[in-house]
DOPAKE-947683 format. One line per 10 residues: number of its first residue (from 1); for each residue x, y, z of N, C-alpha, C. Coordinates in pm, whole numbers. Each point is the difference from the previous one (the first is absolute). Layout:
BEGIN
NUM> X:Y:Z:X:Y:Z:X:Y:Z; ... .
This chain:
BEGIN
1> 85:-120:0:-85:120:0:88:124:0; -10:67:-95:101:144:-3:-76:84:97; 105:139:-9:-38:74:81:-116:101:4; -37:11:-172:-90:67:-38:-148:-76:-17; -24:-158:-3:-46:-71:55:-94:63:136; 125:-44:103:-66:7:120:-58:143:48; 34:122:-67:-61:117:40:-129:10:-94; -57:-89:-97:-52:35:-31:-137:-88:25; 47:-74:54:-93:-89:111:-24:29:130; 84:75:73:-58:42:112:-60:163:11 .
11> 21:54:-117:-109:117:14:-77:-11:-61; -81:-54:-87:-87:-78:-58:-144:74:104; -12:-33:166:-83:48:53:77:115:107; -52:114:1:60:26:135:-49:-57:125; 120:9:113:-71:-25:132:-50:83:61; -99:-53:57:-95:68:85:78:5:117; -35:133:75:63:-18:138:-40:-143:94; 73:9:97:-68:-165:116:-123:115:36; -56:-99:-2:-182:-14:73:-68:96:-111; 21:-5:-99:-95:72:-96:-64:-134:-108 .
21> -95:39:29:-120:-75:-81:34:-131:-138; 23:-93:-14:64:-48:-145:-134:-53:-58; 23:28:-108:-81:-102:-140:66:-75:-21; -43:-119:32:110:-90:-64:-35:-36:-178; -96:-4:-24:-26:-43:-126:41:112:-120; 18:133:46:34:73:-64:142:-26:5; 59:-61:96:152:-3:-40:-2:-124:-95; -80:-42:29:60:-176:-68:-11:66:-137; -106:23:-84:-51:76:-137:161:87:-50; 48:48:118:105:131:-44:112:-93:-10 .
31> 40:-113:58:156:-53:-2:-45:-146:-78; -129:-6:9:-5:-165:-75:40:2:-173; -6:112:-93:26:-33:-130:165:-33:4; 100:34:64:114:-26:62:95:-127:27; -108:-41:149:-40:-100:1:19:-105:-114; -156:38:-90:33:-129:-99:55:10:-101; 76:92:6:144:-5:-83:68:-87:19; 63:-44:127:86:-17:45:-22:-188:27; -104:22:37:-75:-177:1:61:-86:-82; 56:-10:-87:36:-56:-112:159:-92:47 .
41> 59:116:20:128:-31:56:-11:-68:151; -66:-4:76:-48:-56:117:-26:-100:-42; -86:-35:-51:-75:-211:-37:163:-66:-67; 86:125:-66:62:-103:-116:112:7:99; 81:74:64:90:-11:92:8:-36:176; -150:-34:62:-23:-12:105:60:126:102; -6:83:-29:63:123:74:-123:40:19; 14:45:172:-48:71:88:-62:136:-29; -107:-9:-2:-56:173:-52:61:95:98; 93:26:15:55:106:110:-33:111:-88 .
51> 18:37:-139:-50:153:4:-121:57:1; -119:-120:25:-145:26:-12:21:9:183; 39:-26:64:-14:8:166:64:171:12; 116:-8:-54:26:158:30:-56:92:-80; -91:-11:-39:-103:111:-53:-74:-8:64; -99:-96:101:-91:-24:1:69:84:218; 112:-35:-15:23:51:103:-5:152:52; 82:53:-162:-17:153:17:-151:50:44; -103:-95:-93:-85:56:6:-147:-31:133; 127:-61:91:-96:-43:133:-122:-119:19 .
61> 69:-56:-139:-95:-103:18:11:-138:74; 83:-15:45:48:-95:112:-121:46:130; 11:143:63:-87:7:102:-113:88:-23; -29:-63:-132:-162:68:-31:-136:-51:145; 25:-99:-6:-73:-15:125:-36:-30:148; 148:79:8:55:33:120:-109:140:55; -72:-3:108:-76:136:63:85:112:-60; -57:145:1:111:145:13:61:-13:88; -53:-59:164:48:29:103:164:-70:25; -15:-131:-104:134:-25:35:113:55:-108 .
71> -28:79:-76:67:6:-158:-93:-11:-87; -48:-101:-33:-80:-39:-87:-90:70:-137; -49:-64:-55:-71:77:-110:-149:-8:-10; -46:-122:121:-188:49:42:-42:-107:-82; 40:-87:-120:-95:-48:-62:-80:-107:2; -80:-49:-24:-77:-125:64:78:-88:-73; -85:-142:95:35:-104:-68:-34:-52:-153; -154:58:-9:-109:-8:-118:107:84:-84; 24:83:-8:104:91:-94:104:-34:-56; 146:-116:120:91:-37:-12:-79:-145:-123 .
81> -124:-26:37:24:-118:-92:-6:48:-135; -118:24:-48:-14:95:-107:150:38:-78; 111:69:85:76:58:-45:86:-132:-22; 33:-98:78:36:-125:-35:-19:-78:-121; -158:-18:-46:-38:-30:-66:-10:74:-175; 73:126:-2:29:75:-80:126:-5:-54; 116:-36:158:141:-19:-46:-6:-128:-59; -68:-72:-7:20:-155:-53:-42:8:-148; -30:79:-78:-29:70:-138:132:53:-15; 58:38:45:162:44:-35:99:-114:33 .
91> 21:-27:131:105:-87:11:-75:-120:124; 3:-125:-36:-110:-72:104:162:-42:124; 82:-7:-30:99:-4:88:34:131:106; -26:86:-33:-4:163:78:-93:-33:97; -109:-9:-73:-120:-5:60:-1:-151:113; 25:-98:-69:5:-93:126:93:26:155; 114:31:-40:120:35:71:-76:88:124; -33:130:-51:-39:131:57:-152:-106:95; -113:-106:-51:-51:-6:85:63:-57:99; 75:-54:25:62:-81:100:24:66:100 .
101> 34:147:-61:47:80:137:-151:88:43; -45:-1:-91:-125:75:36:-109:-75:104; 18:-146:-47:-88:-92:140:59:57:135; 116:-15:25:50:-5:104:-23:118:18; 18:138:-36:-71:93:85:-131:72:1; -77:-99:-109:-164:19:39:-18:-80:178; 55:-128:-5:38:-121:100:-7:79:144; 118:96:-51:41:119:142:-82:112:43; -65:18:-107:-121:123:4:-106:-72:90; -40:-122:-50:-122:-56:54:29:-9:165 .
111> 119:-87:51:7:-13:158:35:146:83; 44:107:-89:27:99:91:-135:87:18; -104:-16:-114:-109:64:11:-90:-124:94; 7:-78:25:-70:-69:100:81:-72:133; 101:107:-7:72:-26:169:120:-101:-24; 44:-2:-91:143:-102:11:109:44:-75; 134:-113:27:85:67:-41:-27:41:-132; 92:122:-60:4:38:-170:31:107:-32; 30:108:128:60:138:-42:119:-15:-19; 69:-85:20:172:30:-34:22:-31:-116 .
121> -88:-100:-70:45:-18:-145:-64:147:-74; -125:43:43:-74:89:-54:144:128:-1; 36:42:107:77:80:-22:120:12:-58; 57:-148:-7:118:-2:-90:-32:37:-106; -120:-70:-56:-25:34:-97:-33:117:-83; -60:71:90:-40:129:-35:90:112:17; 108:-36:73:77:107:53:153:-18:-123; 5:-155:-95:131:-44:-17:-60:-52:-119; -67:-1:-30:-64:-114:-170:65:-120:49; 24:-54:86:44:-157:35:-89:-91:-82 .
131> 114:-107:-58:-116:-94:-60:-3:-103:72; -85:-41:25:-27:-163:82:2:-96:-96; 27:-100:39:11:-138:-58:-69:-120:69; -116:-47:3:-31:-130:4:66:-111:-32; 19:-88:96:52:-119:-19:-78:-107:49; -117:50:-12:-107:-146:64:-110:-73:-114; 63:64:-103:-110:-92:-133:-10:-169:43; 137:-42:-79:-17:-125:78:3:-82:180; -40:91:83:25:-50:86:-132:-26:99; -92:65:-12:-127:-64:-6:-29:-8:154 .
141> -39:-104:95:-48:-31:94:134:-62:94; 81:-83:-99:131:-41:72:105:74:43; 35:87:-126:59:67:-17:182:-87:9; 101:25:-68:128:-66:16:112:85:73; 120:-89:-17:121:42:69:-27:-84:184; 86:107:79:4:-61:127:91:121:58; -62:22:141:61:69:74:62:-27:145; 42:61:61:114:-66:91:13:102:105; -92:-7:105:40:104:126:87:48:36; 72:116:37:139:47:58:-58:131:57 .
151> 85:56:64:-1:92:110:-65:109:-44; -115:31:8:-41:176:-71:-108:-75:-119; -18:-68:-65:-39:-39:-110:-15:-115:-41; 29:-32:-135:12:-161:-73:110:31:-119; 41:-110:-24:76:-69:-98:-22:-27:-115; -48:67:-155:-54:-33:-71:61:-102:-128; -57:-97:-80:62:-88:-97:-103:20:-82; -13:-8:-139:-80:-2:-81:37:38:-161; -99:-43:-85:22:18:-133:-177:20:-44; 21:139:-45:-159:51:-39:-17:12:-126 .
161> -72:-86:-69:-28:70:-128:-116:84:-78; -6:18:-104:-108:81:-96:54:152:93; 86:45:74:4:152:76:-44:98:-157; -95:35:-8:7:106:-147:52:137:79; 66:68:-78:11:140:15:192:1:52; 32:-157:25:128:1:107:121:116:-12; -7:18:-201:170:126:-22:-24:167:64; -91:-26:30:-70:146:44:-47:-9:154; -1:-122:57:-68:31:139:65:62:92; -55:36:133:81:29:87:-23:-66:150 .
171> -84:-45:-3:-68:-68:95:-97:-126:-21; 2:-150:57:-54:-104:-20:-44:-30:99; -146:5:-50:-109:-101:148:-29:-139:-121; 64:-70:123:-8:-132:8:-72:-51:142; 47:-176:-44:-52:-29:186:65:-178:-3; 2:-77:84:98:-97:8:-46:-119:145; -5:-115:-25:-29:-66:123:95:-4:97; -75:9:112:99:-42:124:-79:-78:89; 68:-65:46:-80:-127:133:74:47:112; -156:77:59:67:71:170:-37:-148:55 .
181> 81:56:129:-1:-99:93:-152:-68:56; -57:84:54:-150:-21:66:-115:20:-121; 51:91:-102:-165:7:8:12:-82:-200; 127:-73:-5:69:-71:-126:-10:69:-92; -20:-85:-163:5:46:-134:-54:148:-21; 20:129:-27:-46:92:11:57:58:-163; -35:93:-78:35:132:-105:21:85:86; 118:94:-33:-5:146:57:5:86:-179; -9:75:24:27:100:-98:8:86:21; 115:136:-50:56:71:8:76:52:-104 .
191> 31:136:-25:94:77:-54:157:0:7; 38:-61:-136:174:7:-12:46:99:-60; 123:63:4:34:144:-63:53:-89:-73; 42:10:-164:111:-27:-104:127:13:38; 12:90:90:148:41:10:44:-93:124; -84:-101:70:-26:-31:120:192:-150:-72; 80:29:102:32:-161:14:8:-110:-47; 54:-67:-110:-46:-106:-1:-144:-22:-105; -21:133:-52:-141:2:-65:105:-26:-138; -61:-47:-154:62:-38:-119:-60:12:-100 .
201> 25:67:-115:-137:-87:-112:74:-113:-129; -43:-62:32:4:-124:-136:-102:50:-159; 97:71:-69:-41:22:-114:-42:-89:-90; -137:-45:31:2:-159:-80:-134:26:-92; -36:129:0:-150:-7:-74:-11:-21:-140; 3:-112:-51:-50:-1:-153:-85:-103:-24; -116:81:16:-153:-51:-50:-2:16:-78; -168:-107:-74:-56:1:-86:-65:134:-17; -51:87:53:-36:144:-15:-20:78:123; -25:136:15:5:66:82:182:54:2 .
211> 55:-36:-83:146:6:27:76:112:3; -91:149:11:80:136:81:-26:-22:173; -63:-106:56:-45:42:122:169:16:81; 48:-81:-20:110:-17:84:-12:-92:113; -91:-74:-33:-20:-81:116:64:-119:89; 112:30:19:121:-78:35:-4:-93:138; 73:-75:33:-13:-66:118:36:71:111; -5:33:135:92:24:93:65:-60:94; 73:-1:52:98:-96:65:18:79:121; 26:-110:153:-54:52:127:149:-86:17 .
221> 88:38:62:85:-42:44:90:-17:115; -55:-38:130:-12:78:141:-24:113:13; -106:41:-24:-59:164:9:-55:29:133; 54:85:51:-78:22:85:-132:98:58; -105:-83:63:-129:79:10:-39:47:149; 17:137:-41:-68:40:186:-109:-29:39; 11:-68:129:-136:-31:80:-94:86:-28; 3:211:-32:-76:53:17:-48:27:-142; 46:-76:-88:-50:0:-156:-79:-53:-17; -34:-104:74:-138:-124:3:-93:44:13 .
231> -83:13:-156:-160:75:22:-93:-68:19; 24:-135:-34:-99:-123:43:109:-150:-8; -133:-48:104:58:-102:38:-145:-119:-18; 16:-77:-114:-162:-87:-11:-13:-145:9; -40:-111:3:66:-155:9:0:-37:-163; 148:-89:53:10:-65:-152:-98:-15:-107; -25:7:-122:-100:-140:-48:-111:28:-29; -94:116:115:-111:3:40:-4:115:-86; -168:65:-37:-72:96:-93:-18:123:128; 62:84:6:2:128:133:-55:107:-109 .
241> -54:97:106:-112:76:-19:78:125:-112; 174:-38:15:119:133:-63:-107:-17:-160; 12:-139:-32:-80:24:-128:-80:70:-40; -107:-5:61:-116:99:-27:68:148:-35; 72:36:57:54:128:-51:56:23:-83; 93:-159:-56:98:16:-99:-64:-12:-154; -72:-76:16:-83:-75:-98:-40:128:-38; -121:44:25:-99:122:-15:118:93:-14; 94:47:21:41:133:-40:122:-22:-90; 69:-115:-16:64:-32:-107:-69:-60:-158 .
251> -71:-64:35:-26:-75:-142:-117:102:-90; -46:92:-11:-18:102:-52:73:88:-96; 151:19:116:49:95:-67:114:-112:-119; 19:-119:64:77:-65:-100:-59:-68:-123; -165:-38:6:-40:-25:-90:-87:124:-133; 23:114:98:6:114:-110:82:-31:-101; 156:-35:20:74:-59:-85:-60:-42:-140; -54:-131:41:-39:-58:-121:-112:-13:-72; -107:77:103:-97:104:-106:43:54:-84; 110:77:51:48:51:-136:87:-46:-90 .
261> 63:-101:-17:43:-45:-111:-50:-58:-81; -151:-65:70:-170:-54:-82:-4:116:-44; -16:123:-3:-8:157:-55:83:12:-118; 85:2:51:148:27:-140:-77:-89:-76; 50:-133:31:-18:-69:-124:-107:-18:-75; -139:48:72:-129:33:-140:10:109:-51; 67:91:38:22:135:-50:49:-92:-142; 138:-45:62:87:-29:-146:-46:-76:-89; -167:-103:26:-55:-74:-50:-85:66:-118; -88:89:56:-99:92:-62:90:108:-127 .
271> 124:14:11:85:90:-67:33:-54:-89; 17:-145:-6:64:-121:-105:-76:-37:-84; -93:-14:73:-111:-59:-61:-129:62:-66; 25:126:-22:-113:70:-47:-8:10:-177; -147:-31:24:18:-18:-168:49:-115:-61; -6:-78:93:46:-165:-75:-112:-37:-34; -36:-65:-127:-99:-61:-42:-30:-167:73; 89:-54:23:-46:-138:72:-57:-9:64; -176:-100:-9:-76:52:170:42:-53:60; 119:-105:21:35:-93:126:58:173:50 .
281> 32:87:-22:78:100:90:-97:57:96; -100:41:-74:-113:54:88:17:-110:94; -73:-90:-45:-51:-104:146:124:-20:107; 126:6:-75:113:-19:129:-14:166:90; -15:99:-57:-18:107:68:-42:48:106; -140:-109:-53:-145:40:84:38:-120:179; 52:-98:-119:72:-90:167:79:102:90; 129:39:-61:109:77:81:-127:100:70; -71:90:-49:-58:133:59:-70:-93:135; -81:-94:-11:-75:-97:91:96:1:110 .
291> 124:-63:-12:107:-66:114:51:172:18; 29:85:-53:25:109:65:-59:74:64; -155:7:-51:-97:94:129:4:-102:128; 25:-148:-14:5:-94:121:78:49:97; 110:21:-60:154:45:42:-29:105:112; -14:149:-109:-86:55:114:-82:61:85; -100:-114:-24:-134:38:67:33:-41:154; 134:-132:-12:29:-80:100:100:101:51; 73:48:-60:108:127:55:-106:104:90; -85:90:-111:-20:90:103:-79:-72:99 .
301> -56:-126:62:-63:-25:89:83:4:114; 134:-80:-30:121:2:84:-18:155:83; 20:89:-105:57:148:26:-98:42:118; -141:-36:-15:-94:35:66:-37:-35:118; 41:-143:8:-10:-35:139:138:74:122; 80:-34:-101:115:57:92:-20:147:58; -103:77:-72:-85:122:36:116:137:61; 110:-17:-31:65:96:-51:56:-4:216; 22:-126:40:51:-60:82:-76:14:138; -111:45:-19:-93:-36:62:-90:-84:-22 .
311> 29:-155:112:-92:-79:-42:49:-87:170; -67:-121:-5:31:-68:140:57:-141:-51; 137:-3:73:39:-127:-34:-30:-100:63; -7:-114:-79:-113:-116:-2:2:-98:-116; 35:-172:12:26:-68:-59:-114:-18:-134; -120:50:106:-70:39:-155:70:106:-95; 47:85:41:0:113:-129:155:-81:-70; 52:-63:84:133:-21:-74:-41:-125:-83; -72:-65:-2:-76:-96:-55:-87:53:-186; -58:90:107:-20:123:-154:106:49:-82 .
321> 48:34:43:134:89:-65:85:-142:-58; 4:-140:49:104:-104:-131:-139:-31:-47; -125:38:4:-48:-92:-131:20:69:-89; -18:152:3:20:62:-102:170:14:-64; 86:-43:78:118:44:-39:20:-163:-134; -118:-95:56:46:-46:-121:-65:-2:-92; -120:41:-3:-103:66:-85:106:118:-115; 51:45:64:63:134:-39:139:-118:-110; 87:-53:59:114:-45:-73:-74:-92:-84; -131:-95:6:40:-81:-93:-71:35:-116 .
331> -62:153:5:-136:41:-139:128:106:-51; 91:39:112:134:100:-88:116:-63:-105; -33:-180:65:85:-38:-104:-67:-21:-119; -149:-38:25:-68:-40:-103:-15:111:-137; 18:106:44:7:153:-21:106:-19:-96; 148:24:51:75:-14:-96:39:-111:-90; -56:-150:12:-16:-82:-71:-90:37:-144; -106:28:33:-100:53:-79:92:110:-107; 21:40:54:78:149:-87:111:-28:-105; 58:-118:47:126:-79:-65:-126:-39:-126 .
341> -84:-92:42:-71:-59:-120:-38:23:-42; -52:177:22:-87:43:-113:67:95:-91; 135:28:56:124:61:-121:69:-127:-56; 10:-93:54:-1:-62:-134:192:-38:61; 43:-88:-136:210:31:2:71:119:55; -69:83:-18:66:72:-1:-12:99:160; -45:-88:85:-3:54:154:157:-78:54; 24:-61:-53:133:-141:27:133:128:-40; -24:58:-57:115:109:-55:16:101:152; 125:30:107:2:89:68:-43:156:-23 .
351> 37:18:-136:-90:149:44:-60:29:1; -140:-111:-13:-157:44:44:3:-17:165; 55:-29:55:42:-12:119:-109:-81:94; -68:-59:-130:-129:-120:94:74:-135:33; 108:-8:-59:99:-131:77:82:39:103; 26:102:64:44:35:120:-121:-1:62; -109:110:-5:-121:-6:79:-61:-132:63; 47:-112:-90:-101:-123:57:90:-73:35; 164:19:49:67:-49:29:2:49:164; -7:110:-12:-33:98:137:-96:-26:65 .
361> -158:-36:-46:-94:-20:43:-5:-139:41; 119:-94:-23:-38:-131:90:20:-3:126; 107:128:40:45:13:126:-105:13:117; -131:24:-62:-133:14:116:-21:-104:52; 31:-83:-55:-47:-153:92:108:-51:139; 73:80:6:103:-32:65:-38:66:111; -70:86:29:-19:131:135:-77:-115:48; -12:90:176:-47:-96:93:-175:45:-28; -69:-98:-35:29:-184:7:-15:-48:-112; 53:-68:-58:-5:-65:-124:-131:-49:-26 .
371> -30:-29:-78:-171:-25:-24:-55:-108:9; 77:-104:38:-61:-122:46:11:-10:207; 103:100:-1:22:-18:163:-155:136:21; -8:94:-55:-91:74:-24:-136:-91:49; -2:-107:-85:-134:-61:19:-15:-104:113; 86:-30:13:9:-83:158:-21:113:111; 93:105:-13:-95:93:118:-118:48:2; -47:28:-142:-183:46:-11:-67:-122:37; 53:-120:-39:-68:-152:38:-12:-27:149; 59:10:86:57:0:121:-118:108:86 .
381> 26:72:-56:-109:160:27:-168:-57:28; 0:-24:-138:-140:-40:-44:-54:-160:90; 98:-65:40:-2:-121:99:-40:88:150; 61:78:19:-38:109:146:174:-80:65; 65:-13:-67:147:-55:46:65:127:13; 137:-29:121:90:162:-58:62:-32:-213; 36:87:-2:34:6:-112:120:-75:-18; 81:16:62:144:-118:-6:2:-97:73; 23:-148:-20:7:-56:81:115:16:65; 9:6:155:124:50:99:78:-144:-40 .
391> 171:23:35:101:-90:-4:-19:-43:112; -1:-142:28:28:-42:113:51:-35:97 .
């Protein structure tokens, strides 16, 4: 990236002072033609969108929905998706990356507005554009690694993967088993600094798509964790109530994502295809448009319940929120499938860019919960069972 490059990406928007009001969707519109410039070189070289993060930084969009009070830019959650769902029309790797960090401090918004911890990330954030990093995609109810008591704290070991956002983070909430003494198998989770000890990244990301996220492994290598970092502490195995919060205020803003790349790619469908005389085109059309209003009718329902993070957590609503999340991935793939078939050969060529799009769009099946574990918890539900069966 030259030098004239990068200035011309980060003034692109000006910044708003901290605690002044952000649009986010107006920024995405202003830096996304950019953006998908640049997309190209991202899928074909697996490099890290770092210059779509430092634009997006100048322009405060890291703590768009961070309060004024802490820094912040005020904006809802309903807004951040939307604007999510817009960046995924430019670059679906930006856009995935950026939700990752955006769960985690909708995540922080929600417990500090109902009495728990979440102002310290809120303010890093708002005060520092800190990016957070999730490291709990795959880690679910068990969660991996192993920790090791010592004086002040614990001992951390571990290897995290899918971290999206990792060349840019600055901070990783993760979480890791430990077996206390009395009360046994337990999760804690907590906040690691990057710069922390013993923290590493294993540059190993080369997927089948999504391949600007940067989503690299991280490596825990006697790290150490202060006792007073421990924001929860829940039993192994078992379905705890943290969900309800996570569920409902993450899977919204990440499956904005791939609403919109069901978006892009009928855009690029309807553009290809206009004026083709074959009626098999119509009729493939009229399919794709079907699986895309599915897409999201099931999106904005998401958006709605989550009610702009007012709502009550409850294994029902998180129950709501994965049926639709797979409602949402599997009519988005159907979406860009459709779009491939109704352009015909010539969607198979990269610069219609519907063979990246539906390469990108398989990555939905992978978020928590996959769609068959999806249906064992709605099954489970609908039995009047908890939703997971506990480890024993």
């Amino acid at each position: 990236m030259t030098a004239s490059t990068t200035t011309a990406t980060t003034t692109a928007v000006s910044a708003a002072p901290a605690g002044a009001r952000i649009d986010c969707l107006k920024i995405v519109h202003k830096l996304g033609p950019a953006f998908a410039k640049r997309a190209a070189a991202h899928v074909d070289d697996d490099n890290f969108v770092a210059e779509n993060y430092a634009a997006l930084k100048t322009a405060r969009f890291f703590s768009a929905l961070v309060p004024a009070e802490f820094g912040g830019g005020g904006a809802t959650h309903g807004e951040m998706c939307r604007a999510l769902r817009a960046l995924a029309g430019y670059c679906p790797s930006t856009a995935l990356a950026v939700s990752m960090h955006q769960h985690l401090v909708a995540a922080a918004l929600f417990n500090h507005r109902n009495g728990r911890p979440g102002a310290k990330l809120l303010e890093a954030v708002g005060g520092k554009e800190l990016v957070a990093v999730s490291t709990g995609a795959a880690d679910w109810l068990a969660s991996n690694g192993s920790m090791t008591k010592v004086e002040g704290g614990f001992r951390l070991d571990a290897r995290k993967i899918f971290a999206s956002g990792t060349p840019a983070g600055a901070m990783l909430v993760t979480s890791a088993p430990y077996e206390d003494p009395k009360e046994g198998w337990q999760v804690l989770h907590f906040p690691v600094p990057f710069s922390a000890e013993g923290v590493s990244i294993e540059e190993n990301w080369r997927a089948m798509g999504m391949r600007g996220t940067g989503s690299h492994t991280v490596v825990f290598k006697d790290v150490f964790v202060p006792e007073a970092a421990v924001a929860l502490r829940r039993p192994r195995g078992n379905f705890h109530g943290v969900w309800n919060i996570v569920l409902t205020v993450a899977m919204p803003l990440i499956m904005s994502v791939y609403a919109g790349i069901a978006e892009a790619a009928a855009a690029i469908a309807r553009e290809k295809a206009k004026g083709r005389p074959d009626p098999s085109t119509a009729y493939l059309l009229g399919e794709m448009e079907n699986a895309l209003t599915t897409a999201q009718l099931a999106h904005d329902s998401m958006v709605a319940l989550a009610n702009d993070l007012d709502f009550q957590p409850a294994n029902e609503m998180a129950n709501a929120i994965l049926i639709r999340k797979s409602i949402v991935a599997r009519a988005a793939l159907a979406t860009v499938e459709k779009a491939m078939e109704a352009v015909g050969g010539g969607s198979y060529f990269r610069v219609n860019r519907l063979e990246q799009l539906l390469r990108d769009v398989h990555a939905a099946q992978f978020h928590p919960l996959p769609e068959k574990k999806q249906q064992m918890f709605t099954g489970r539900m609908s039995q009047g069972l908890d939703p997971v069966q506990a480890l024993a």
